[in-house]
C-alpha positions as CSV (number, residue, x, y, z in Angstrom):
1,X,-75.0,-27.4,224.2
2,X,-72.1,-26.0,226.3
3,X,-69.8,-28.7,228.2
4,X,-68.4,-28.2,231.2
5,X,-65.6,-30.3,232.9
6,X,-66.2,-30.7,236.8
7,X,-65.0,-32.8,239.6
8,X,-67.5,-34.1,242.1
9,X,-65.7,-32.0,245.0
10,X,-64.4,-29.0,243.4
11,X,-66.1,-25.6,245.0
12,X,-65.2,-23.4,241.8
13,X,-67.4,-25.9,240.0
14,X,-70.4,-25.7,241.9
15,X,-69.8,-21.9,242.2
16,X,-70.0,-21.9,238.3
17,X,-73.4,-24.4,238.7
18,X,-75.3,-21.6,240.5
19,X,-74.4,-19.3,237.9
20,X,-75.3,-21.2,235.1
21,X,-78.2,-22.4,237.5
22,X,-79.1,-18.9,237.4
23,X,-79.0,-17.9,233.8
24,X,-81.1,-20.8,233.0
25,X,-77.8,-21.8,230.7
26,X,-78.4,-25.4,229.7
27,X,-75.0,-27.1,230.0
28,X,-73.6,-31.0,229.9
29,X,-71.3,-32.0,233.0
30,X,-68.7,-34.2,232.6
31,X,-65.7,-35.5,234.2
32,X,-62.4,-34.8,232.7
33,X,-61.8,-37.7,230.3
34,X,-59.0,-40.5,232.4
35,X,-59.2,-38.0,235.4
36,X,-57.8,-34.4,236.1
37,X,-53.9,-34.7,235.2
38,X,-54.1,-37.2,232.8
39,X,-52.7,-36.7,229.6
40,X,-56.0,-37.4,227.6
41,X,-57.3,-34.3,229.8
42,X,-54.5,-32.3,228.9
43,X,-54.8,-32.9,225.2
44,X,-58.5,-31.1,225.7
45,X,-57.4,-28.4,228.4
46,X,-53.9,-27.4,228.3
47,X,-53.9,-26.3,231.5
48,X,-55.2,-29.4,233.1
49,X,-57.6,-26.8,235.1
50,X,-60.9,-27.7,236.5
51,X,-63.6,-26.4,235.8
52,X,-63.3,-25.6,232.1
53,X,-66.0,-24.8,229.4
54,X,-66.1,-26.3,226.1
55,X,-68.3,-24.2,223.8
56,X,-67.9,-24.9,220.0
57,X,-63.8,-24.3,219.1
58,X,-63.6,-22.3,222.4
59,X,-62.2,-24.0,225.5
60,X,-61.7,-21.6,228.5
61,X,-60.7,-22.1,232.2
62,X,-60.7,-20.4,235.3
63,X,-64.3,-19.9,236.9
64,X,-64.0,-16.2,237.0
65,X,-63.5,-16.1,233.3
66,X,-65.9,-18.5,232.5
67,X,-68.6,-16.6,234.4
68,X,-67.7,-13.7,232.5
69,X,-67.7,-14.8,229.1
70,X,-71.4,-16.6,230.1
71,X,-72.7,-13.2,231.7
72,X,-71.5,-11.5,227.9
73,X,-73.3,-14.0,225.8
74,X,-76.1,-14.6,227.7
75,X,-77.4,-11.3,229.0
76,X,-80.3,-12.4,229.8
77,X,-80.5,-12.4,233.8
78,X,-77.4,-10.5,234.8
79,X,-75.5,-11.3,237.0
80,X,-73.6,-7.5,237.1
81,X,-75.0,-4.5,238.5
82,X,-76.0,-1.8,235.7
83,X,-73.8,0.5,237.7
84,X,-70.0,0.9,236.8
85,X,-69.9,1.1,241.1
86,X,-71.9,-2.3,241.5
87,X,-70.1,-4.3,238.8
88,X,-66.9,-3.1,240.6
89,X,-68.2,-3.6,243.9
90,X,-69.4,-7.5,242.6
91,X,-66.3,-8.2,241.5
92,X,-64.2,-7.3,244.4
93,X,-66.6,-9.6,246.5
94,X,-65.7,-12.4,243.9
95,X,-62.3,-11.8,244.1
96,X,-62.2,-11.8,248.4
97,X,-64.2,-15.3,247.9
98,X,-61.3,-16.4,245.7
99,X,-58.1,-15.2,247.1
100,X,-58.7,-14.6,250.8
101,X,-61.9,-16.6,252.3
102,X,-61.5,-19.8,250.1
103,X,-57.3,-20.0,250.5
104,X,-58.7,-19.3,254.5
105,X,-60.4,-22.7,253.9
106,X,-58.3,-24.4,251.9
107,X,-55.5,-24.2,255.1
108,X,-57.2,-26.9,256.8
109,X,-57.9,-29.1,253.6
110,X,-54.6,-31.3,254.5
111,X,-55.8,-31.7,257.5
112,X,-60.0,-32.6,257.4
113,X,-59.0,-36.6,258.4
114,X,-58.4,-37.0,261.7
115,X,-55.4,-38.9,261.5
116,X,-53.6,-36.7,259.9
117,X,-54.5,-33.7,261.3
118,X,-52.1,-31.2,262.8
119,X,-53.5,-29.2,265.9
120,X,-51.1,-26.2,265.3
121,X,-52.0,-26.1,261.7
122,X,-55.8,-26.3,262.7
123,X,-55.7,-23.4,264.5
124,X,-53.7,-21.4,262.2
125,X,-56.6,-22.3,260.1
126,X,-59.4,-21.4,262.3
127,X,-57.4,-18.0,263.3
128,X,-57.4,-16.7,259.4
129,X,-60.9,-17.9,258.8
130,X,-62.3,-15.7,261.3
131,X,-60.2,-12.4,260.3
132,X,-61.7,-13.3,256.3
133,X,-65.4,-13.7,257.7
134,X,-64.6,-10.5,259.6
135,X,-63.3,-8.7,256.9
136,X,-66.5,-10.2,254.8
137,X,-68.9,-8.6,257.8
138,X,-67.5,-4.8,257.4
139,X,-67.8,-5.9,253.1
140,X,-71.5,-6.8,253.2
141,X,-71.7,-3.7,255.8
142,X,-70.5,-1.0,253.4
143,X,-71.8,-2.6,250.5
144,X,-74.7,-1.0,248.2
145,X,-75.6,-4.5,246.5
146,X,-79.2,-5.4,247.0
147,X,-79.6,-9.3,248.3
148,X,-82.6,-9.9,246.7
149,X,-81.0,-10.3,243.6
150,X,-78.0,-12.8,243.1
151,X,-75.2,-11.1,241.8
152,X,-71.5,-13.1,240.5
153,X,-69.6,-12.3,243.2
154,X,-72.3,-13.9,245.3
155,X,-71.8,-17.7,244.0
156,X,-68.5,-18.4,245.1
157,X,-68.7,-16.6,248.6
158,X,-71.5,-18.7,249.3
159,X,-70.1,-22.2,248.3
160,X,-67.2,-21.4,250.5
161,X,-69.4,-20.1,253.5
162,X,-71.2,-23.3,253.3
163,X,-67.9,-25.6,253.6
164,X,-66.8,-23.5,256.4
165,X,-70.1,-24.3,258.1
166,X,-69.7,-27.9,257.9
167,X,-66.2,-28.1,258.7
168,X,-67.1,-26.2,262.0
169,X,-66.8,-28.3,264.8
170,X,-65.7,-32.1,262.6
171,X,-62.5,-30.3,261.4
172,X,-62.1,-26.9,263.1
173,X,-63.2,-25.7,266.4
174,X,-66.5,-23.6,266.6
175,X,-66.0,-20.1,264.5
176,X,-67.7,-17.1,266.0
177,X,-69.9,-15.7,263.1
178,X,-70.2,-12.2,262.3
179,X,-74.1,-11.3,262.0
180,X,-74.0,-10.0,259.2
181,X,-72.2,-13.0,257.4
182,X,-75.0,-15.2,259.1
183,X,-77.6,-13.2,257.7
184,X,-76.3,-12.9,254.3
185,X,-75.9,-17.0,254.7
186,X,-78.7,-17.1,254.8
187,X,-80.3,-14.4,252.6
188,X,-78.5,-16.6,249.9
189,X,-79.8,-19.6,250.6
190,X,-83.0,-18.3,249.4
191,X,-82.0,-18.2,245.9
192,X,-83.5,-20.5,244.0
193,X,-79.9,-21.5,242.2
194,X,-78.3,-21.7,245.5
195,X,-81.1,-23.9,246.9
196,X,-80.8,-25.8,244.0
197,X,-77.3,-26.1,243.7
198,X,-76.5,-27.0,247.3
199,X,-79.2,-29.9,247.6
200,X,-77.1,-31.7,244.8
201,X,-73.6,-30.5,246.3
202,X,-74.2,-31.1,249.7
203,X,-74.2,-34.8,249.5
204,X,-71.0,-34.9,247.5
205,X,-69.5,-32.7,250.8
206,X,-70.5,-35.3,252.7
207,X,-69.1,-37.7,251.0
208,X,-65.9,-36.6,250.9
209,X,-66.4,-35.5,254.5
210,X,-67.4,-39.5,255.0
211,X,-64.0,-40.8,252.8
212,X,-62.2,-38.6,255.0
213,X,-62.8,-40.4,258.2
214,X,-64.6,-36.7,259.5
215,X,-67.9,-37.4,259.9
């Protein structure tokens, strides 16, 4: 059986969850052995990232390459479009959710307890989350992809959509929401793997919403 190293908090580990979720991929979770950083972790992954796959002599990181090693070996329920256009087209959208909307999110992540927050820093925050979620709108507008199927570049935009959703309003001030981000929100939420994978993930949010001082 595959292992897979996660943190309770990390959103790159639960994006992987609804993939594997998904593909019906049976896995083992653990925590990295004396925490992320330590040096008994770093004797297993090198790079000390999280998550990472263990799976026989192989040990990979990074979500993005984990999901596609697991959509190579397990073809069974892809998770790419047939089309050269649609695989391209997924992958862009996984990208975005990696290197524009969740770095968006991540601005106010120094700042989600109240006593430490910085107003000017919030704002900055709230100010590039709405230019990502707008840029996501004219994305899901253009794009081909069908949404009754849950493609890889859908499981990481969703985790982070969620977050953004509960940060609105205890951490940043109320976002104006595209419709069609709203509606693909939602459209997602019907997925079995996302329905799954949030009712065990939300509470661990809240949680660190709750350590926090936030909620």
């Amino acid at each position: 059986m595959l292992r897979v190293y996660t943190s309770d908090h990390s959103l790159y580990c639960a994006k992987l969850r609804i993939l594997m979720r998904h593909k019906q991929i049976p896995f083992q979770e653990s925590l990295p052995p004396g925490g992320g950083g330590s040096a008994e972790y770093l004797s297993i992954v090198p790079s000390g990232n999280i998550p990472a796959l263990v799976d026989g002599a192989l040990i990979l990181t990074d979500s993005e390459a984990i999901a596609e090693y697991l959509e190579e070996k397990y073809p069974d329920r892809p998770m790419l479009p047939e089309t050269l256009e649609g695989r391209a087209l997924s992958r862009e959208r996984s990208r975005f959710s990696d290197t524009r909307l969740e770095p968006a999110l991540r601005l106010t992540f120094p700042h989600v307890a109240p006593a430490t927050r910085d107003v000017q820093a919030i704002a900055g925050a709230h100010a590039m989350i709405t230019k990502r979620l707008n840029a996501l709108s004219l994305m899901l507008e253009r794009s081909p992809l069908p949404r009754d199927r849950l493609w890889m570049g859908d499981c990481g935009t969703i985790v982070t959509l969620e977050w953004i959703a509960l940060f609105e309003g205890p951490v940043i001030p109320a976002l104006d929401w595209p419709k069609e981000v709203t509606t693909y929100r939602a459209q997602m939420q019907e997925h079995p793997a996302v329905a799954e994978e949030m009712h065990a993930y939300r509470p661990e949010m809240l949680l660190y919403m709750r350590e926090k001082g936030a909620l």
